[in-house]
N, C-alpha and C positions, 0 to 999 in steps of 0.2 A: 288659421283655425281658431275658431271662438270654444266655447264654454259656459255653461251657465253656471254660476254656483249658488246657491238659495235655500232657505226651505226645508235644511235639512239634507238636501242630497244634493251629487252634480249628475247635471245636465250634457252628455258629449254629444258632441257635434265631429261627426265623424270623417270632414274632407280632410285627407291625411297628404300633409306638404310632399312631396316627391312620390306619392303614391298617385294621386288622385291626375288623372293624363289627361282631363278636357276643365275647362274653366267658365264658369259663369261670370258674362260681363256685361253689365251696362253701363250704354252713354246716354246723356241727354240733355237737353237745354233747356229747363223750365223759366216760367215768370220769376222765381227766387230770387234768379238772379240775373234771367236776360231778357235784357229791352223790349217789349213789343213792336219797335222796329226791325229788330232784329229776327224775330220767332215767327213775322210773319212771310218774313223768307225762307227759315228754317219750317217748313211746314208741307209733309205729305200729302195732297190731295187722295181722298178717299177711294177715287177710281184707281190711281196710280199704287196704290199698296202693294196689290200682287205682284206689277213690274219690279218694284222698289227691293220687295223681301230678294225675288229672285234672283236680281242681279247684285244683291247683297252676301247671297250664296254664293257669286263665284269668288270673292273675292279670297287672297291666301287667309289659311286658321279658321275661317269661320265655318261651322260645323248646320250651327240651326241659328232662324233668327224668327224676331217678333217686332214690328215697327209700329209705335203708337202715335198718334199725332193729334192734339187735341189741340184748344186754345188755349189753353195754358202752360202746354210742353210737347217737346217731340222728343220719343226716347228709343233708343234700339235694345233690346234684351237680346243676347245671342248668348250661344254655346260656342267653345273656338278652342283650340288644339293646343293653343299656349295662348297665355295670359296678357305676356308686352306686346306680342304681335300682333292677337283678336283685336286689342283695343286700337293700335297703332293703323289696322289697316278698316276698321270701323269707322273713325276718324277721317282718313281721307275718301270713304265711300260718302259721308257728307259732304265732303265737300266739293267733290267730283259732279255730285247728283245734284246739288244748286249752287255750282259754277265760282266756289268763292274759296280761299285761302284757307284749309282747313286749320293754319295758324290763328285766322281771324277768331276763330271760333274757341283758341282754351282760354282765355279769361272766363268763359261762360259754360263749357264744358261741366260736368260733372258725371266721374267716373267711377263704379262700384263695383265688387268683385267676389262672386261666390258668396258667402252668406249676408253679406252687403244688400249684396241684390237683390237675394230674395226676402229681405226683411226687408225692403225698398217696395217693391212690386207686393206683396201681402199688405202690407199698410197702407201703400197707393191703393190697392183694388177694395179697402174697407171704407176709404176715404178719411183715414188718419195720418195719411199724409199728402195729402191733395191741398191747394191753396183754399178752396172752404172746406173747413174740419168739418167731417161727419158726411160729407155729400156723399150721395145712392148712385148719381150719374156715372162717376167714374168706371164704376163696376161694368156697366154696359158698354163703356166705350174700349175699356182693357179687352171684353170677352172677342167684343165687334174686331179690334187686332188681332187679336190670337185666331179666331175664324179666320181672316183675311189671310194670316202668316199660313194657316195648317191646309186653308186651301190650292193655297200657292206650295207648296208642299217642302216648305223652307221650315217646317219645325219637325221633330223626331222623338223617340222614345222619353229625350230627358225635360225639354220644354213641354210636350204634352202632360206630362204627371206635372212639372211645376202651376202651369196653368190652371189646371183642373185642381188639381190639391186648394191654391191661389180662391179659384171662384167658391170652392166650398166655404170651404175657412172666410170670406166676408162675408156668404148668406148668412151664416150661423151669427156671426160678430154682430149684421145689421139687427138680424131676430130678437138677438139675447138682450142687446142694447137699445134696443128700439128705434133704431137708426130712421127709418120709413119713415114714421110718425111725423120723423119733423126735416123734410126733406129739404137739405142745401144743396145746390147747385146753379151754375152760370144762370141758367132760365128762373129760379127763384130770388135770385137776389136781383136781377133785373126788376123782376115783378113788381120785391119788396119795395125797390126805389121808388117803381110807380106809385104803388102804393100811396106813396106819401104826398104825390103832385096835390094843389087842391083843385076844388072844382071839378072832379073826375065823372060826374055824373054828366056836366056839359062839354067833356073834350069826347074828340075821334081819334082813335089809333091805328093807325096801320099797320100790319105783320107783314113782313116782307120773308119768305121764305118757310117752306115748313118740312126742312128737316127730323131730324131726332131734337136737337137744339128749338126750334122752331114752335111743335108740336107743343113740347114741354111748356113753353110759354104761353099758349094759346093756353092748353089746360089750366095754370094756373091766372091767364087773364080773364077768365071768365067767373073766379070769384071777386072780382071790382064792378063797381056801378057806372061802367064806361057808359057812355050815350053809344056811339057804335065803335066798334071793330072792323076793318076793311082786311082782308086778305089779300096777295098776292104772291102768287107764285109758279114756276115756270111749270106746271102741269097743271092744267086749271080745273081739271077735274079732281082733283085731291083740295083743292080750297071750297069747292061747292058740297063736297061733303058735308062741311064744316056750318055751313049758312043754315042760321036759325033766325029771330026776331030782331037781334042787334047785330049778328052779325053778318057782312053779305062778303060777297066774290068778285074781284075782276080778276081777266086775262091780262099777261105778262106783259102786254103790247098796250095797256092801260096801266102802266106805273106811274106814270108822272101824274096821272089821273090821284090816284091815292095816296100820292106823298102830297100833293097840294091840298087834299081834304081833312088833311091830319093836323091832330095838333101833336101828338107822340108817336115818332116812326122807330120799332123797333124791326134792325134788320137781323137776320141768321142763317146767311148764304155760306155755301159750299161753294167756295170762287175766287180763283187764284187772283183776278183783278178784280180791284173796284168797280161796283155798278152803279152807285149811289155819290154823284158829282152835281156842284154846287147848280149846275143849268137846271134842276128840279126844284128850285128854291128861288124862283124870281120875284115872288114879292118879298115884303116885308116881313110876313105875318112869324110871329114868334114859336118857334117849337125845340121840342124835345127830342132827341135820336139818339136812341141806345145801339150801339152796334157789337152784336155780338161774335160779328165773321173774324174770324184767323185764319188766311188774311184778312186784315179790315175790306169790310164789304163799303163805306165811306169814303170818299177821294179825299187827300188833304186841304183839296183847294174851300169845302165846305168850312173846314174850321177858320177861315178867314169872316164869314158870315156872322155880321156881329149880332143876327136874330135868330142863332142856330145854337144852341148849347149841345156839345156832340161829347157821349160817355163812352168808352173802349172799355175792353174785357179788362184791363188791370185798373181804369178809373172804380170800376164796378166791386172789383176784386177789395179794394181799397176803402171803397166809402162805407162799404155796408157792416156792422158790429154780428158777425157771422161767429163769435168766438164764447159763447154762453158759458156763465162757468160753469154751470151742471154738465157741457157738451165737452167740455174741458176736462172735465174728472172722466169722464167715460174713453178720452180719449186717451189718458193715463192708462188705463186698466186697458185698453186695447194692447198698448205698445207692450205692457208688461205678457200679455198672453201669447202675444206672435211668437215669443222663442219657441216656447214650446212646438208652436207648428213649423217652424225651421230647424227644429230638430229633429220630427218627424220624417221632412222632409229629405234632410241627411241620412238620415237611417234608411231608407229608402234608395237613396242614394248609392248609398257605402254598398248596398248587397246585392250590388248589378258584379256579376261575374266576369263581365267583360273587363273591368278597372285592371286586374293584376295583368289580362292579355294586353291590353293595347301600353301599359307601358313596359311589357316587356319587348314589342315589337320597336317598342319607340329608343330602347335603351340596346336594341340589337341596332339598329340602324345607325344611332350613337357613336357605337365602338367600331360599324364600317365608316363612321365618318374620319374619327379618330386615325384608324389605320392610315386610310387612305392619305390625309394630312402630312403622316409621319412620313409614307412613301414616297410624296412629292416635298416634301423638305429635304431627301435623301438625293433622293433624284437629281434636284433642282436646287441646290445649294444657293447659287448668286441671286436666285429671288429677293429684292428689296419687300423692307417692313409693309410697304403701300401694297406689292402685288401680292403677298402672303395673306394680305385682309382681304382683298379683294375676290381672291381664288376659294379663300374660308366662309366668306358670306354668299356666294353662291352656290357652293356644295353643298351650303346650311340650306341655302333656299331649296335646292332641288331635293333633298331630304324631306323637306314637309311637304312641297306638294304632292311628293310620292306616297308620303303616308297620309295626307289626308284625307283619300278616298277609302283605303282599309280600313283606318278610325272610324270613321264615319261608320261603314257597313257592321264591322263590329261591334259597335254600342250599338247599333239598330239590331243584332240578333237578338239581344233581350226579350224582345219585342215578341218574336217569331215563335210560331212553333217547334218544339225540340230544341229550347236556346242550348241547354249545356251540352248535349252531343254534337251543335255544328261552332260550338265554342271550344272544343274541346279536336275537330277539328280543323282550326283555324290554327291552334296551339302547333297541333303538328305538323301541318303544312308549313308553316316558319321555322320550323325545329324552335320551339319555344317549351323551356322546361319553370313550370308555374310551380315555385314551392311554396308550403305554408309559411314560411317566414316573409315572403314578398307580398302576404295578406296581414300581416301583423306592422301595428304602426308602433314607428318610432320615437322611443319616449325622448320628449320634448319636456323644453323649458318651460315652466307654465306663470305666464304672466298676469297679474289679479287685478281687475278695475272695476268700475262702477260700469255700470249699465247705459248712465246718460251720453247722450250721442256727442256731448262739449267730452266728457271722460274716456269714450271708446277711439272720439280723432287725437287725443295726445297719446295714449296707449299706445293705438296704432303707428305713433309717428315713431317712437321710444323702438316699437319691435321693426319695424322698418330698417332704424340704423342700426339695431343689434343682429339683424339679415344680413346689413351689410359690412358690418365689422367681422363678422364670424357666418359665412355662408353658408360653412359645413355644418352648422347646428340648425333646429328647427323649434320654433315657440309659436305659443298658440296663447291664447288669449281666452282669461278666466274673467266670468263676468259674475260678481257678486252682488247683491242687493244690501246695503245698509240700512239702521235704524233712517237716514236721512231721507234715502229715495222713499222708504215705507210712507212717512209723513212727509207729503209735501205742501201741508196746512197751518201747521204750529210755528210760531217762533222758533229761530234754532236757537233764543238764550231761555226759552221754556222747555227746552226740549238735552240739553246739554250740551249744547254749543257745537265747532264745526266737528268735533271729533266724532259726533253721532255719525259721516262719512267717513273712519275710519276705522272706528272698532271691532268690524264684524269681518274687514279684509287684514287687519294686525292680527285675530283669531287666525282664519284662513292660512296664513303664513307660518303661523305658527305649529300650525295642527298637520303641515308640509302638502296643502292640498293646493298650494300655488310655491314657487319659488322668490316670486320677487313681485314688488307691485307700485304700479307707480299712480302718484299722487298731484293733484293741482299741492302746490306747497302751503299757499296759504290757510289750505285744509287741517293741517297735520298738527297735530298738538305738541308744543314744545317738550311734552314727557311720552316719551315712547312706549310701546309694551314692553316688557324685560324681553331678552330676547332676539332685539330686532335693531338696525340702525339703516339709518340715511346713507347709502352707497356712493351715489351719484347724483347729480345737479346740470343735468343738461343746460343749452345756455339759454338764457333771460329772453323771455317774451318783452313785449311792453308792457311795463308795470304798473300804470296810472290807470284812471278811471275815466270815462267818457259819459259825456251828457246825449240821450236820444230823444229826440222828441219829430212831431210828423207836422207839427205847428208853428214853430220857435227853432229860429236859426241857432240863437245862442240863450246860455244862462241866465246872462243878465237880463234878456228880453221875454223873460217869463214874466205873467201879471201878477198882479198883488193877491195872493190868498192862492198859488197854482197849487194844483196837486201831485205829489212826486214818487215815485215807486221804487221804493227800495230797501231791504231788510236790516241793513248793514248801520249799527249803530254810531261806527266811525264815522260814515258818510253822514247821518243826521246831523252828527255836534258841528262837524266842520259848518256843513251847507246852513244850518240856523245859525250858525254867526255871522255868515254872509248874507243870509236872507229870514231874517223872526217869522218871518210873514208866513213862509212856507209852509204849505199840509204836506207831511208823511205817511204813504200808504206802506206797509209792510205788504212787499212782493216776493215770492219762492217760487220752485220750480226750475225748470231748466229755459236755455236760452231764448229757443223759441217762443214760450211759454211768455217769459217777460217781456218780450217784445209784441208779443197780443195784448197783453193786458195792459198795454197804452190803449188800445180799445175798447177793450172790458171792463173795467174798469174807468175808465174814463178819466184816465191820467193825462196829464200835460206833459211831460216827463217821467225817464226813467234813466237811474245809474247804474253802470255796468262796469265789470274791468274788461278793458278793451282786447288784452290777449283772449277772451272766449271769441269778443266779434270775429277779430284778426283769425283766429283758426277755426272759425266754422266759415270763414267768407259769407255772415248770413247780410252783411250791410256792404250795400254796393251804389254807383251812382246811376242817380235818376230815379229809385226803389220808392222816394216819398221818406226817407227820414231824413233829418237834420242831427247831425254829429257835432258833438264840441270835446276836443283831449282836456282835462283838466291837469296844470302843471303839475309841480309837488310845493309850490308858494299857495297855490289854492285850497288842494287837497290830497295829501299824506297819505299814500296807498296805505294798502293792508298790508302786513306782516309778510313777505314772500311772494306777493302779489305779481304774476307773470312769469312764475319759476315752475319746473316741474321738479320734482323729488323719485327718486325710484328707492323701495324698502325693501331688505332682504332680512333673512337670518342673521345675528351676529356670528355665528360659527361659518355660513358661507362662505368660504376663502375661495370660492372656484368662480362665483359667481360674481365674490366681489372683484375679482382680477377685472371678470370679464367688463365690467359695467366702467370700470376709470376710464375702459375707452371713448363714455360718453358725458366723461364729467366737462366741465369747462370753469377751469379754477377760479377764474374771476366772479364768476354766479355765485359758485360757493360761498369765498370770501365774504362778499355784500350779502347774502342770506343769511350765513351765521352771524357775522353783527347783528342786524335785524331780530334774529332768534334769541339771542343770548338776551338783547334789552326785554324781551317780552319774555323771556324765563325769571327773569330776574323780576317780573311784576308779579307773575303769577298768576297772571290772567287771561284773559281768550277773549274771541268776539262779540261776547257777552257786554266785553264794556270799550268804549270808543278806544283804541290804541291806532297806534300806526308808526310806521318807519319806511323809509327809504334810503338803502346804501350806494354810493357811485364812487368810481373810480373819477379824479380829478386828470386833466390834461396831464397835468404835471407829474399825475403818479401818487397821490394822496387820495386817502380813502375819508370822503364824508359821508356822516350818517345824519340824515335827518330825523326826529326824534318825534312824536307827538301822545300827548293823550290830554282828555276831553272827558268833560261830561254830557250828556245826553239833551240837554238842553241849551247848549252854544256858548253857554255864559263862561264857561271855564275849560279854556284849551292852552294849553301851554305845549309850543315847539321848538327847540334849539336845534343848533346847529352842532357836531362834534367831528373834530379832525385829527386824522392820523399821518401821519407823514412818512411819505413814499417809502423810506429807508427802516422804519420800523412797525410796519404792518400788524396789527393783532384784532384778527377781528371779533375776539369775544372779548379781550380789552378794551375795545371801543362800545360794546351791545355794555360792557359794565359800567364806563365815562357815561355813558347816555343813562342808563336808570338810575345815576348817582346823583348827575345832573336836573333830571326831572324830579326827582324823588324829595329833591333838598325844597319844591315848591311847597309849603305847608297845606295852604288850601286844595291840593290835588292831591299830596299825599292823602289828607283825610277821606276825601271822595274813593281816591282809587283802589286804597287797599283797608 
């Protein structure tokens, strides 16, 4: 369960853990993160939908579904009766349906759940989270699914309202924002590239196909100074529409005709095989082919063609600077608005009457599971460990597909006329006794984070193992806005350093509207609110920094004068002692965000700490970047860098028992050294510092020590060790600021 907290008031979101009996889930495969060879196998043909959704219905859990499949992702939204199963047997309906190892497919998988999803799919359908930000197309191809799914009659009372809620909510967002105005999508940045060819008044282009994708591109090729445009496509009466002064028409059975008269072939076929092989290209003559098909509508054997320059949907996706920052800040304010419409959409939700019946039918059939169980353990005493699981997972099984089809029928009464008289009796037909308390949710632990999507996957990871240390309890996840998300424009040493992400969730905590909240550590300010302490210290990400760039293999192979993205003062002093030369652009935002603005910005590089990459899995191979880890001889992480922190009440004794379950002593240790030498400066990220704690082979704790000034000329790093046998790690964080502190020329800078 999430939360919003902001503004003045909270925001509930109302799916209530052990209340709520069906589960919204999505899988998908996008460009993010999988291969274009791989996506164009994964990839729905558009006739095929309706078979697709339906025989997606039979499978066990799955309630309702919606199959989208574009060239850039194919994704399944479904309803499903429990959560591990819908996704478990969602999963292998892929891989069943194109014949491949549904193992093959979880490096690439990405799977979201209940309010996940639907801030997944609202965002998708606005086009703020589509690979070009801001693009209108999407919108049409989600509706184009959701038709396909509602006609094949695989969606129901609770996908129909998400859908629909889903298209309103991006008209309004494109209106308000102006989205129309300046339309991105596949067919436009195609264009745009055109665009840019020279000599465009003396070349010929051919359009191969006119789809929705097709269409789109025709419309905008006809504001360029082409000499002609040739059409073709397999209904030739749909191309002679189109024929005016430049542009003309052949029939299908004339393609080779109009790929040889081209000097730019753009295809945009609906077409499981390639139609477009290199036997169309027997001279020499030089051109252009943009292929917009998923599957590629170009045979590979073409890109052997050394007079064929041939662009694919992620070459396209890649080349083009689709990332404006004006388009950029709207797309801020989008993501910040969607809560509110997924909380709407909960509310909504939460007052289907059917919810307290079907899990009371679900927790009746439970207890004959249970029974049952006990009477064949009684029964059947010499049963070994193996046939006791075996006989239990298929009683489990024939339990839900017995209740899959009531589930089902019952959440579709909502729907119907007379819902609460034939919910009412459904109630008594099962001898189901619904009391007010089985509509009342259980007060849960409330966990406090930031909003950004790097701050909600550690959140989420923290409530995850505390699900699984303690199952019997239920947390839900409170999402606060800070002075920092507010401004994601200013300097964070203009603005009061990182603590501006923490102030407003240390309130929070305080004022008892969250219980516990956890923190990136390097965030956290060595002085606490009164009040409050560090509980736990889950174990250590990687805590060093990584070079990204989409040009430059490595650091050292950046040019003279590059320009470098990154806000972090530490990172300056080091890197201009390794490189004067270097331009520093000050970059903010969240992950995504900085990894655009190698294109917006027109950066060479940008630094990051690699535990965000690592847990968002946003950099993957083949993607187009180039990764370098920098050691700790290079560059001297931040303060805590790669560590999580969870903060409680100091009087929380209940909470705090509960959290050592997720401490991991050794993180501790090497954080608090790290902390104690930055307590003892008195400083923050305002001014270059850094540390790094490890545990040696041996059992000896060293701390590497650093600070710097801004301008590279004065950094001073030692080394400090403690030995196995007498451990103190704020004794050590004291040797390191006694040590550095004794430097004159840095004492005066520093403090």
């Amino acid at each position: 369960m999430i939360r919003l907290l902001g503004e003045g008031r909270v925001t509930k979101f109302i799916r209530r853990r052990g209340v709520n009996c069906v589960q919204l889930v999505n899988i998908g495969l996008t460009s993010r993160k999988t291969p274009l060879t791989l996506r164009e196998k994964i990839h729905f043909a558009t006739e095929d939908l309706a078979t697709a959704n339906q025989s997606l219905s039979h499978y066990k859990s799955v309630l309702e579904s919606v199959i989208l499949s574009t060239c850039n992702r194919t994704e399944i939204f479904a309803l499903a009766d429990q959560q591990h199963t819908g996704q478990y047997y969602i999963k292998h309906f892929i891989g069943e349906w194109f014949g491949v190892p549904y193992e093959s497919l979880e490096p690439y998988i990405e799977i979201r759940y209940n309010e996940h999803m639907v801030e997944h799919l609202f965002l998708l359908m606005t086009g703020a989270q589509s690979d070009v930000l801001g693009e209108t197309q999407i919108l049409g191809q989600v509706r184009q699914a959701y038709g396909a799914a509602k006609q094949a009659g695989t969606t129901g009372v609770i996908l129909n309202h998400l859908f629909q809620q889903g298209t309103a909510f991006a008209k309004d967002i494109h209106s308000k924002y102006q989205l129309n105005e300046h339309p991105k999508s596949l067919s436009y940045q195609a264009v745009e590239l055109i665009r840019q060819s020279p000599n465009l008044e003396k070349q010929t282009l051919t359009l191969i196909g006119l789809g929705q994708v097709g269409e789109l591109v025709l419309t905008y090729l006809q504001e360029l100074p082409l000499k002609n445009i040739i059409l073709v496509n397999r209904t030739y009466a749909k191309s002679v529409r189109h024929v005016s002064n430049n542009i003309q028409a052949l029939p299908w059975n004339q393609l080779d005709q109009g790929v040889n008269q081209a000097d730019i072939v753009v295809t945009a076929l609906d077409s499981v095989e390639p139609l477009i092989g290199a036997d169309l290209f027997p001279d020499d003559k030089i051109k252009t082919v943009y292929d917009l098909g998923v599957p590629r509508n170009v045979h590979r054997d073409v890109d052997a063609l050394p007079q064929i320059q041939i662009y694919n949907v992620d070459h396209i996706n890649h080349l083009l600077d689709t990332h404006a920052v004006e388009l950029e800040e709207k797309i801020h304010l989008i993501r910040q608005e969607v809560w509110q419409e997924i909380e709407q959409y909960f509310q909504w939700q939460n007052n289907l009457d059917a919810v307290p019946i079907v899990q009371g039918l679900r927790e009746k059939m439970t207890d004959h599971l249970e029974t049952v169980e006990t009477s064949l353990e009684n029964k059947l005493p010499d049963l070994s460990p193996r046939e006791k699981k075996v006989i239990s997972k298929h009683l489990k099984s024939l339990v839900n597909a017995m209740l899959k089809e009531p589930v089902k029928v019952t959440k579709e009464l909502m729907a119907s006329p007379q819902p609460h008289e034939k919910l009412s009796f459904v109630a008594d037909l099962f001898g189901l006794e619904i009391t007010e308390e089985q509509s009342k949710e259980k007060e849960s632990i409330k966990v406090g984070s930031r909003g950004s999507q790097l701050a909600l996957n550690q959140t989420r990871r923290v409530v995850a193992m505390l699900e699984e240390k303690f199952p019997q309890e239920s947390f839900e996840i409170i999402i606060i806005q800070t002075e920092g998300d507010k401004d994601q424009f200013s300097k964070l040493s203009q603005i009061g350093g990182k603590g501006v992400f923490v102030k407003q969730i240390e309130q929070a905590l305080l004022d008892g509207k969250i219980d516990m909240a956890v923190h990136s550590l390097k965030d956290v300010p060595t002085k606490l609110s009164s009040g409050t302490m560090l509980a736990a210290f889950p174990k250590r990400a990687n805590a060093f920094d990584v070079f990204i760039s989409r040009e430059y293999p490595e650091f050292n192979r950046l040019p003279m004068g590059a320009k470098v993205g990154t806000g972090s003062l530490r990172r300056i002093s080091q890197l201009r002692q390794l490189r004067p030369d270097l331009k520093f652009v000050e970059i903010r935002g969240n992950i995504d965000t900085r990894l655009n603005k190698l294109k917006t910005e027109d950066l060479d590089a940008i630094i990051l700490a690699m535990a965000g990459i690592d847990r968002l899995s946003l950099i993957s191979q083949g993607d187009g970047y180039y990764t370098e880890l920098f050691d700790v001889d290079t560059m001297v992480p931040a303060i805590g860098q790669g560590c999580l922190a969870i903060q409680i009440r100091s009087n929380d004794s209940q909470n705090m028992k509960r959290l050592q379950a997720l401490n991991h002593e050794k993180s501790e240790i090497c954080v608090t050294a790290e902390r104690q030498y930055l307590r003892r400066f008195g400083v923050d990220c305002r001014y270059p510092i850094g540390a790094y704690c490890q545990f040696t082979v041996s059992g000896d704790l060293t701390l590497i020590a650093m600070l710097g000034d801004e301008t590279g000329q004065q950094i001073i790093r030692q080394t400090f060790t403690q030995s196995g046998t007498n451990i103190d790690p704020v004794d050590l964080g004291n040797a390191a600021f006694d040590g550095i502190s004794q430097n004159s020329s840095v004492d005066e800078w520093g403090r």
